[in-house]
VOBA-1610 file (N, C-alpha, C; in pm, whole numbers, padded with zeros to 5 digits, always signed):
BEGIN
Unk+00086-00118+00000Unk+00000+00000+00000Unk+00090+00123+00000Unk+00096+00213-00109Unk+00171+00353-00119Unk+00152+00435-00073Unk+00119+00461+00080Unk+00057+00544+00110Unk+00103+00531+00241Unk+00072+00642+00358Unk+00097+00667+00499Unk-00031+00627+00574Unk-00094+00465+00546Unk-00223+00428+00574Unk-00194+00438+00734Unk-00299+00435+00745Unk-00303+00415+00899Unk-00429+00344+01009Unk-00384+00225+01050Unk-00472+00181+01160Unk-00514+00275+01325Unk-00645+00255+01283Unk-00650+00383+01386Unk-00692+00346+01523Unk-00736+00160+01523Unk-00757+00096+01646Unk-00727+00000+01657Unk-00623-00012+01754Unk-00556-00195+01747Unk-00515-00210+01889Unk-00489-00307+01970Unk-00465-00324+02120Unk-00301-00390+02136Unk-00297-00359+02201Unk-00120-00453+02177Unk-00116-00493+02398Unk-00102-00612+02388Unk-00177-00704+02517Unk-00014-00827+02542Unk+00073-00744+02675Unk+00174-00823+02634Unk+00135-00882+02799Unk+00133-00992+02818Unk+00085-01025+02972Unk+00214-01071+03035Unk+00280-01125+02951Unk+00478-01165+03007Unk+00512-01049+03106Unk+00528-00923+03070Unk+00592-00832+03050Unk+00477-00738+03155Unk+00368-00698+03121Unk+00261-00657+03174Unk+00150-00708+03235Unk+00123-00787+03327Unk+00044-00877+03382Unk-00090-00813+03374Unk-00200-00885+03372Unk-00299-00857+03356Unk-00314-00882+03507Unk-00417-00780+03487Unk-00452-00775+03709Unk-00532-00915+03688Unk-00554-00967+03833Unk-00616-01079+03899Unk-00730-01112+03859Unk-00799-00999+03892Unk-00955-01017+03873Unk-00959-01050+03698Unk-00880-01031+03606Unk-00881-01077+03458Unk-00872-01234+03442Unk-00844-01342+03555Unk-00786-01472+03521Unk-00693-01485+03442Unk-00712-01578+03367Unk-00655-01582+03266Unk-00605-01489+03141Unk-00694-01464+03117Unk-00755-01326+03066Unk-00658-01362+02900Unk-00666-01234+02854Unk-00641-01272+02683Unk-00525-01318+02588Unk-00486-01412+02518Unk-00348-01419+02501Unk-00242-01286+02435Unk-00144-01311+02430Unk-00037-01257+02410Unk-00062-01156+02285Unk-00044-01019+02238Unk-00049-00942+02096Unk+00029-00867+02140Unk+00159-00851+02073Unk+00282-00775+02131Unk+00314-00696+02028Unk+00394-00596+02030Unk+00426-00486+01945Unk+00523-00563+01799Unk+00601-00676+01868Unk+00649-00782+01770Unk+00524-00876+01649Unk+00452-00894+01719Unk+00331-00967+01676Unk+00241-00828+01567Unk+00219-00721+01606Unk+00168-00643+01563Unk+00260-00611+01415Unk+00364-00591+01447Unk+00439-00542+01339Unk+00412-00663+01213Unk+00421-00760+01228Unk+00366-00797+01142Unk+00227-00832+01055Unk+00124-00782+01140Unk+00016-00721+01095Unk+00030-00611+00971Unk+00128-00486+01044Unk+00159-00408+00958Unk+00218-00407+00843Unk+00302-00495+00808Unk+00351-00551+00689Unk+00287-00603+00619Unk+00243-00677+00650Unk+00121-00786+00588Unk+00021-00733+00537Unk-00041-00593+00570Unk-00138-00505+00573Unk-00073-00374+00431Unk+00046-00347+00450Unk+00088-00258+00395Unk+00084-00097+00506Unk+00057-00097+00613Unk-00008+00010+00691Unk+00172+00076+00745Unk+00152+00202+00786Unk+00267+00274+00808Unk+00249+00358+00893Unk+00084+00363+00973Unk+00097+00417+01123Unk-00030+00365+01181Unk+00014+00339+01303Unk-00094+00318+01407Unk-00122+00352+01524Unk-00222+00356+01567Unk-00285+00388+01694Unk-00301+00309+01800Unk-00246+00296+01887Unk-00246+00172+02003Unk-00376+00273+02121Unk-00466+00123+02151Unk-00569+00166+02208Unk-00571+00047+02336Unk-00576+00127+02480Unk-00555+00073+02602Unk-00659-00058+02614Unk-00648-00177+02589Unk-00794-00244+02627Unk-00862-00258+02699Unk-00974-00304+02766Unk-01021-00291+02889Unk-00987-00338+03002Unk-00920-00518+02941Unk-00831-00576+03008Unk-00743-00518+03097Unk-00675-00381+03086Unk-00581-00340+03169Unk-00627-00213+03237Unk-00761-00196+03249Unk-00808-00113+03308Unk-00761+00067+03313Unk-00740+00138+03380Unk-00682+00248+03405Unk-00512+00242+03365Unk-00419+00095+03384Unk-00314+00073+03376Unk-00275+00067+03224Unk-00197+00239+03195Unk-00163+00188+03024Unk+00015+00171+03025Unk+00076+00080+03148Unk+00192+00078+03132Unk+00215+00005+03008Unk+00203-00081+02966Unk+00187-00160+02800Unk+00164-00067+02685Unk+00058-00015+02713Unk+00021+00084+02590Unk+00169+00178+02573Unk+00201+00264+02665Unk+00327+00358+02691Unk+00424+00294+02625Unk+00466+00164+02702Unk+00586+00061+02626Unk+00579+00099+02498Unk+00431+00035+02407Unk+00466+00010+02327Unk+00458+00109+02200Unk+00441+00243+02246Unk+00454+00379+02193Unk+00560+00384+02165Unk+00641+00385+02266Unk+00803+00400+02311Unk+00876+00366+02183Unk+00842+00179+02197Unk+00885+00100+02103Unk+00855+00137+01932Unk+00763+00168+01896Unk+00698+00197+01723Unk+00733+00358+01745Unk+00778+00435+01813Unk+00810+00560+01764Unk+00734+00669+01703Unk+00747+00782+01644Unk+00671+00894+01591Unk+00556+00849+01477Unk+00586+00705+01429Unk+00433+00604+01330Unk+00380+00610+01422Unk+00354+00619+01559Unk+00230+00546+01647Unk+00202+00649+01754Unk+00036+00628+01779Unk-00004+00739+01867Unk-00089+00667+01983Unk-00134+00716+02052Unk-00226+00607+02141Unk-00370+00687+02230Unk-00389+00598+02262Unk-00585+00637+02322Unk-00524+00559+02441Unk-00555+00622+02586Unk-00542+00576+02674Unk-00653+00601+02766Unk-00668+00508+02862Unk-00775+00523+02998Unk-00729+00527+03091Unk-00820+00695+03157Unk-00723+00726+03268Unk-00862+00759+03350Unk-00874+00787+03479Unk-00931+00821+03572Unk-00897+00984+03610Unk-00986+01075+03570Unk-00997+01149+03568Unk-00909+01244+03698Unk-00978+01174+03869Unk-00904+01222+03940Unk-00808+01203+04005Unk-00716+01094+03936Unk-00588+01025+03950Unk-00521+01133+03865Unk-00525+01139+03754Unk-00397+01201+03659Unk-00403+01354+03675Unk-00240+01386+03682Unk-00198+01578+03692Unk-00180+01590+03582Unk-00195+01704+03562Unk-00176+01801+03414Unk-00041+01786+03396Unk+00046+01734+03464Unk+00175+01746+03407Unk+00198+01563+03353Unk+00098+01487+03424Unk+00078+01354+03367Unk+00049+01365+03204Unk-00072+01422+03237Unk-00134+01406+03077Unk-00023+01526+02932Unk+00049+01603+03028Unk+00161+01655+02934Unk+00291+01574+02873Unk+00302+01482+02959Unk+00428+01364+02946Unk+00376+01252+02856Unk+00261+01208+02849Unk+00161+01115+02793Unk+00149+01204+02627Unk+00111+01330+02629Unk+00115+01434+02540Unk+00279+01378+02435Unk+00364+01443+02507Unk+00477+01405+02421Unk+00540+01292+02356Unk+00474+01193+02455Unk+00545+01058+02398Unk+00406+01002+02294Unk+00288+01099+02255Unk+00227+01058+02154Unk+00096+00989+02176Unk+00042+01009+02322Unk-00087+01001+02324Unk-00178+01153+02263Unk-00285+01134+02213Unk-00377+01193+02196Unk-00536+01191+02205Unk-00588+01073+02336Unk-00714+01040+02346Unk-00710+00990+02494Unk-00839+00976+02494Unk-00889+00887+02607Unk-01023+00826+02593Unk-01002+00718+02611Unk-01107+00651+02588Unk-01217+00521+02723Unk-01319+00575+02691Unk-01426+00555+02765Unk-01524+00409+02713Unk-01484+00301+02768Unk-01528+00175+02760Unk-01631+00174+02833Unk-01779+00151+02748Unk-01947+00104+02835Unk-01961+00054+02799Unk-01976-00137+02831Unk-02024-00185+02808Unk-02183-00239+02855Unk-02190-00163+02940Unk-02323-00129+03043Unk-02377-00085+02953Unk-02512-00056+03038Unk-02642+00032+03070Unk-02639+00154+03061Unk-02508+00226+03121Unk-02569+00318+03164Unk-02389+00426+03202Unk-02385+00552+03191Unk-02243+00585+03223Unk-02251+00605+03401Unk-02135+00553+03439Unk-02095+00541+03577Unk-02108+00710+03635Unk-02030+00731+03532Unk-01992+00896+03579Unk-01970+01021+03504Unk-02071+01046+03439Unk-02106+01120+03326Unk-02006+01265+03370Unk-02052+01322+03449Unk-01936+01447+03514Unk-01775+01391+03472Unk-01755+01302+03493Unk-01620+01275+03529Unk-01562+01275+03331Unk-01645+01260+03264Unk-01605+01236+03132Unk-01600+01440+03077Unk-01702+01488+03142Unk-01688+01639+03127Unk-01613+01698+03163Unk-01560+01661+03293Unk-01441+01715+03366Unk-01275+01692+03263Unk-01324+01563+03217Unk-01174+01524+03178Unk-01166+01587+03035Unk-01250+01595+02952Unk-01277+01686+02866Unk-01232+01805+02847Unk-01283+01876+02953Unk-01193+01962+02977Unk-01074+02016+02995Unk-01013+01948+03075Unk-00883+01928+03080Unk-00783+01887+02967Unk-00821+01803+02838Unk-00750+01755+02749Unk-00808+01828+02612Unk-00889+01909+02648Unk-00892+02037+02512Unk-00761+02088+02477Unk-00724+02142+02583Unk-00605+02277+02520Unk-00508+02163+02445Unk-00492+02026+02551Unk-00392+01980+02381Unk-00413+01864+02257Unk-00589+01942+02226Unk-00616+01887+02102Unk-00625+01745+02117Unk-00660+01711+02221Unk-00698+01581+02252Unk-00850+01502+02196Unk-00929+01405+02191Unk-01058+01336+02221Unk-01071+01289+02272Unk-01171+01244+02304Unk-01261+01178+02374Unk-01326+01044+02287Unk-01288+00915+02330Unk-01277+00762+02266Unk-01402+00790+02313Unk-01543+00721+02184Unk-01614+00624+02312Unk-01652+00498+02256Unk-01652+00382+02325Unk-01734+00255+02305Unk-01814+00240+02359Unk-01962+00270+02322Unk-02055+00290+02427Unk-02182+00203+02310Unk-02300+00151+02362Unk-02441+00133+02344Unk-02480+00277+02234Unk-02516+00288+02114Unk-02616+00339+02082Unk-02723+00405+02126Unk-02811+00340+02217Unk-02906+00420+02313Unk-02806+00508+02376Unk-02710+00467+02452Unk-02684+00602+02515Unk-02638+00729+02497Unk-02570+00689+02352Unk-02524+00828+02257Unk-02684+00868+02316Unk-02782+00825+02256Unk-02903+00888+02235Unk-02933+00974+02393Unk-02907+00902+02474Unk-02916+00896+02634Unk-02880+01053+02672Unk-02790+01048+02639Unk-02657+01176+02690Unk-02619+01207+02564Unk-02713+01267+02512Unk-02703+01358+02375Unk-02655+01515+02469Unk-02697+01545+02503Unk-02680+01664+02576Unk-02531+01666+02640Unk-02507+01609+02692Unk-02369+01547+02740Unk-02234+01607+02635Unk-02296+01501+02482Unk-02186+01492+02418Unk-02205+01604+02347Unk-02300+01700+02338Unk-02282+01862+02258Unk-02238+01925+02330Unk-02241+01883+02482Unk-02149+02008+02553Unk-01997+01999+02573Unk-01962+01861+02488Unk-01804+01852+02529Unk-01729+01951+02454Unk-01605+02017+02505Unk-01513+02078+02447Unk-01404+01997+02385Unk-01446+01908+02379Unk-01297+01850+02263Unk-01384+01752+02150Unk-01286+01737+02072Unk-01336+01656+01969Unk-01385+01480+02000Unk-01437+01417+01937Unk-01465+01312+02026Unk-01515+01197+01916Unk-01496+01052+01930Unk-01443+00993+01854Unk-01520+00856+01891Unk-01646+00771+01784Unk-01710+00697+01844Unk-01651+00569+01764Unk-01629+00447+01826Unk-01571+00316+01744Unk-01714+00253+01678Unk-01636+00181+01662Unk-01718+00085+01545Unk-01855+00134+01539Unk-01871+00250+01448Unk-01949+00318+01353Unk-02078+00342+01476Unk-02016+00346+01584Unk-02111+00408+01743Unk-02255+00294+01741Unk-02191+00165+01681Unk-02231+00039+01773Unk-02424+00085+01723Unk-02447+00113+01609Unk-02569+00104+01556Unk-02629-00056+01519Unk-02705-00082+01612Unk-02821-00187+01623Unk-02821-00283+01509Unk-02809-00409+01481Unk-02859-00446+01296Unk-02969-00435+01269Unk-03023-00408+01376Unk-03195-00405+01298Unk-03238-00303+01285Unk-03200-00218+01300Unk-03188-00071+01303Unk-03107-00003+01196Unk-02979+00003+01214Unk-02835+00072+01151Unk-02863+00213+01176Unk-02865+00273+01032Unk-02895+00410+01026Unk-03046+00506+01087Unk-03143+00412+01094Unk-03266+00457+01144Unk-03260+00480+01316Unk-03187+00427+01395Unk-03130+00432+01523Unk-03088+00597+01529Unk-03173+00673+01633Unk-03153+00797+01624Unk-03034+00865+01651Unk-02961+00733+01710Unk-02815+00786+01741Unk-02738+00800+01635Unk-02764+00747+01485Unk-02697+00803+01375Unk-02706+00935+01321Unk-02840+01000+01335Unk-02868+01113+01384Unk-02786+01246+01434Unk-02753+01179+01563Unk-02688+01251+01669Unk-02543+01244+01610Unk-02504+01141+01597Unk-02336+01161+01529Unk-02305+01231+01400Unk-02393+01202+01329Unk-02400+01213+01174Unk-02419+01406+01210Unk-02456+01436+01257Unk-02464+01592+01273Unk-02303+01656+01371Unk-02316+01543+01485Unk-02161+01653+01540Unk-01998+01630+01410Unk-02055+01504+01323Unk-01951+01501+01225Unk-01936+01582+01126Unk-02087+01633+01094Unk-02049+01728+01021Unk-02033+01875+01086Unk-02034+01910+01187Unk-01984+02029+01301Unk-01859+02035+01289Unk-01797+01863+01210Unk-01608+01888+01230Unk-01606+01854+01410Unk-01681+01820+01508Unk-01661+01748+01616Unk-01679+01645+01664Unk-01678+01587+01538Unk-01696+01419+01568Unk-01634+01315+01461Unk-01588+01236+01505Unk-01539+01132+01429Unk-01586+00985+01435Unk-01588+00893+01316Unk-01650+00772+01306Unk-01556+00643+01266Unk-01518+00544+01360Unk-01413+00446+01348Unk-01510+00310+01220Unk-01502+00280+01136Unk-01563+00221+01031Unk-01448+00084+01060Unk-01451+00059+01209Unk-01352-00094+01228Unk-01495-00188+01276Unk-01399-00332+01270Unk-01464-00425+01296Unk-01595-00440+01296Unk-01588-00441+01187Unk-01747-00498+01078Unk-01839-00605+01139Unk-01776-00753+01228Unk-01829-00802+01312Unk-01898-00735+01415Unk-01879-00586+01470Unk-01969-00542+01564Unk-02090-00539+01541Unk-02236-00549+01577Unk-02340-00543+01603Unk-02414-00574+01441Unk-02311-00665+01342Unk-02409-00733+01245Unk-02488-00867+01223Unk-02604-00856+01189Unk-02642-01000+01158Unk-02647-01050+01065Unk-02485-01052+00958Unk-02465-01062+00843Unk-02309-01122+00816Unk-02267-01215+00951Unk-02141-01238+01000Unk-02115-01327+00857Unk-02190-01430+00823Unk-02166-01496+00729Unk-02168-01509+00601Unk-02213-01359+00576Unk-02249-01357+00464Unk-02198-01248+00409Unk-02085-01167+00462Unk-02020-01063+00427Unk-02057-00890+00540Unk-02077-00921+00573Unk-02109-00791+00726Unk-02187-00659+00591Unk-02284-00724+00521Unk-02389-00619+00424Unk-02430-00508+00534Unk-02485-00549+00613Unk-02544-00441+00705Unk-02443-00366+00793Unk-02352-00396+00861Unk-02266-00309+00871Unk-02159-00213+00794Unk-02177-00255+00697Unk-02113-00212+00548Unk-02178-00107+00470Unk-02319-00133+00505Unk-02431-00009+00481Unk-02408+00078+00579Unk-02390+00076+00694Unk-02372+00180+00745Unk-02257+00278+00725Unk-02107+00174+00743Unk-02021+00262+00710Unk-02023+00367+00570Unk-02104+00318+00501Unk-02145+00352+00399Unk-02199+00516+00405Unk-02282+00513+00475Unk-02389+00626+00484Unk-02294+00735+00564Unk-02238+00689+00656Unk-02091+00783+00712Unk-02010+00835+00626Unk-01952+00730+00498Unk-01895+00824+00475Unk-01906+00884+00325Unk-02059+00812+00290Unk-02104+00953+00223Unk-02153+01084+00252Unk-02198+01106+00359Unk-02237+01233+00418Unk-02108+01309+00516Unk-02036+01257+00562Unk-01912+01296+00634Unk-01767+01239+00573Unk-01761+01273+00468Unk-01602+01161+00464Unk-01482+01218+00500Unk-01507+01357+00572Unk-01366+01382+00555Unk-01378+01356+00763Unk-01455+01276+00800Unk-01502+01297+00921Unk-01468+01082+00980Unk-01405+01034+00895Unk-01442+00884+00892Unk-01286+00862+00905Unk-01254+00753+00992Unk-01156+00681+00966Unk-01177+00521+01000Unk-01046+00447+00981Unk-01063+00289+01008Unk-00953+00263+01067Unk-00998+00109+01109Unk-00926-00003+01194Unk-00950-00092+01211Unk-00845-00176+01264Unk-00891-00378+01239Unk-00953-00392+01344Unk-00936-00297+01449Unk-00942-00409+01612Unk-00874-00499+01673Unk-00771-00497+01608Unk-00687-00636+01598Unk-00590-00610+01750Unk-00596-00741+01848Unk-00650-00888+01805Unk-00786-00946+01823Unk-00898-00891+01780Unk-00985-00898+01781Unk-01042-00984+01895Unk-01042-00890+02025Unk-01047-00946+02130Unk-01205-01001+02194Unk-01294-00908+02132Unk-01454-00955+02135Unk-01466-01095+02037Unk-01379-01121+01909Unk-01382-01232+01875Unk-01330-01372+01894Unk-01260-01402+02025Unk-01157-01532+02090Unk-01255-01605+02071Unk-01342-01595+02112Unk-01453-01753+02179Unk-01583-01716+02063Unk-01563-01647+01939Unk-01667-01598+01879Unk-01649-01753+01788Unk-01775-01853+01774Unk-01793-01972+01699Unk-01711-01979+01515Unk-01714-01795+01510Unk-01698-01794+01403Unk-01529-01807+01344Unk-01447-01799+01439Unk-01332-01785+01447Unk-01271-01619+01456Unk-01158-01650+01420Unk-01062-01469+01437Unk-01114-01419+01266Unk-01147-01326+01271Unk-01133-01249+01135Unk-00988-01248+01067Unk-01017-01231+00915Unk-00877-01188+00865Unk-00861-01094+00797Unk-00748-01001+00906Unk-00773-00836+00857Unk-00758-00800+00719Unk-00677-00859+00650Unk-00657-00829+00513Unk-00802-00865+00477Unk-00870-00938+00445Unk-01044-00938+00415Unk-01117-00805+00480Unk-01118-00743+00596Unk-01137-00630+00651Unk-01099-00527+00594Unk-00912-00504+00556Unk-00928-00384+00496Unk-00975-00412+00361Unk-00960-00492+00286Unk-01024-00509+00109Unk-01154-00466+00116Unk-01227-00489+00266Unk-01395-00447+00272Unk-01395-00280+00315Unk-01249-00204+00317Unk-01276-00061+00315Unk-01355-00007+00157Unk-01261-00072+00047Unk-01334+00008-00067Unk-01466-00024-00081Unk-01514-00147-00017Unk-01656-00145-00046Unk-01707-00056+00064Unk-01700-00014+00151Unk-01743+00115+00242Unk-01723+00279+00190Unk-01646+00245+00093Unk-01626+00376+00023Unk-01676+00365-00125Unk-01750+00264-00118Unk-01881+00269-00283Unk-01775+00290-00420Unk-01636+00218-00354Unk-01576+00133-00462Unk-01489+00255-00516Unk-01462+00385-00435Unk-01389+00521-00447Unk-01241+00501-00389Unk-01166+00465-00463Unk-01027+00449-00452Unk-00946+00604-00388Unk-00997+00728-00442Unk-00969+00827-00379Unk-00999+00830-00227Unk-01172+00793-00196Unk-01232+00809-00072Unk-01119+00688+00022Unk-01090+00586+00021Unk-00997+00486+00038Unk-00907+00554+00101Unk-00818+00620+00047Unk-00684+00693+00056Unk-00721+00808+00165Unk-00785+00893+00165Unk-00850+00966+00241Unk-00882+00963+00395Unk-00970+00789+00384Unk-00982+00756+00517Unk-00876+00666+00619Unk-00785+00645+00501Unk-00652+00575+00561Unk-00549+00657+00564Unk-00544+00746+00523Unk-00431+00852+00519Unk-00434+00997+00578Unk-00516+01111+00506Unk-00520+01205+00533Unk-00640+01232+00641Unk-00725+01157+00675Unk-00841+01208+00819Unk-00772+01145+00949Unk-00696+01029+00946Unk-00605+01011+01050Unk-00492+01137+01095Unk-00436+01132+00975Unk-00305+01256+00992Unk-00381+01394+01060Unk-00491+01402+01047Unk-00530+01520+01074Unk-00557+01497+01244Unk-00677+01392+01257Unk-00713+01401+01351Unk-00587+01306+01539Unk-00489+01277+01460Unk-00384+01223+01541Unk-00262+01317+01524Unk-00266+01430+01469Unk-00146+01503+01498Unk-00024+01505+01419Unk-00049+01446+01260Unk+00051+01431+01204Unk+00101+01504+01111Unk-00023+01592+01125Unk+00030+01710+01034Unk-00012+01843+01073
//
């Protein structure tokens, strides 16, 4: 791939090195910055985004590592606790190439809606976002919430729209408008999220990314998810990312320009690379 593509969500999970706390068991195998790199080859990709998993909770000593390690190609989304970290934390985190934080619900409901405003705040002045993996309803939930944030803010897998639903889910709505405000962004990864079309080519999630990024494209980016950690015990097996990214041009209605765009230049923008 000729280009400065870029994965914009991938986990890198070294448990040797970084133990996964207790309460994880066993918890997930090994995806190391060694392991990753060859993703990237294999892929053709030339920057990425390392994103804290949930697995390690508040703890992004791994994530940091492996910044360290991939250099000025790689940026990262980390989870932090709002009233744990100093401004001179999130300035050190700043330089070595974080630019996010990200907010894992897999609930009902947000724990601590303040605490996501507060931190918001705080990570404006350096051009930071706000990750979220959240339910659909609750975009809808805390609509109010997310128009009052001051930073830009950044929903994964195409903000987890319903299959029976997709675009009619009012929370496409709600995004599809702060994207075109230029304050919102749409992760068009892991096509396995919320389709009922696993076997037959992810049509319905494919429609959606679709509708994103015909109405917002300069507002869209992608990613594998990789190691596709919602998929270990999935019947269907691990996805194979190269099939994933080949299913970008069909999300871009077969636009080889639009392609380049969402792998290249809406990353660079919105991660600091240019």
């Amino acid at each position: 791939m000729s280009m400065l593509a870029c994965d914009t969500h991938h986990h890198i999970l070294d448990p040797e090195r970084f133990p996964y706390p207790p309460s994880a068991g066993k918890g997930l195998p090994a995806a190391t910055v060694e392991d990753y790199r060859l993703i990237m080859a294999r892929l053709g990709l030339k920057r990425n985004v390392i994103v804290t998993p949930s697995i390690y909770g508040t703890d992004n000593a791994c994530t940091l590592d492996a910044l360290r390690q991939m250099g000025d190609s790689a940026r990262a989304v980390v989870v932090l606790a709002e009233k744990e970290v100093t401004d001179d934390q999130l300035k050190a985190m700043h330089e070595a190439g974080v630019r996010g934080v990200r907010y894992f619900v897999p609930g009902d409901d947000l724990e601590d809606p303040e605490e996501i405003s507060a931190m918001a705040r705080r990570i404006a002045p350096l051009d930071w976002h706000v990750d979220f993996w959240m339910k659909a309803d609750l975009i809808v939930r805390y609509k109010d919430l997310l128009e009052d944030l001051p930073c830009p803010m950044v929903f994964d897998h195409r903000g987890h729209l319903p299959a029976d639903l997709g675009i009619r889910h009012p929370a496409y709505g709600i995004i599809l408008s702060l994207m075109k405000e230029r304050r919102a962004w749409v992760k068009i990864s892991a096509l396995y999220h919320d389709t009922a079309c696993r076997q037959t080519g992810y049509q319905d999630t494919i429609e959606v990314s679709r509708a994103y990024v015909r109405e917002a494209p300069d507002q869209v980016i992608w990613g594998t998810d990789w190691p596709h950690p919602s998929e270990l015990t999935s019947p269907y097996g691990i996805p194979d990312d190269a099939e994933l990214l080949d299913a970008l041009l069909s999300q871009a209605s077969g636009d080889t320009g639009l392609v380049r765009h969402i792998l290249e230049d809406n990353p660079a923008r919105l991660y600091g690379w240019i």
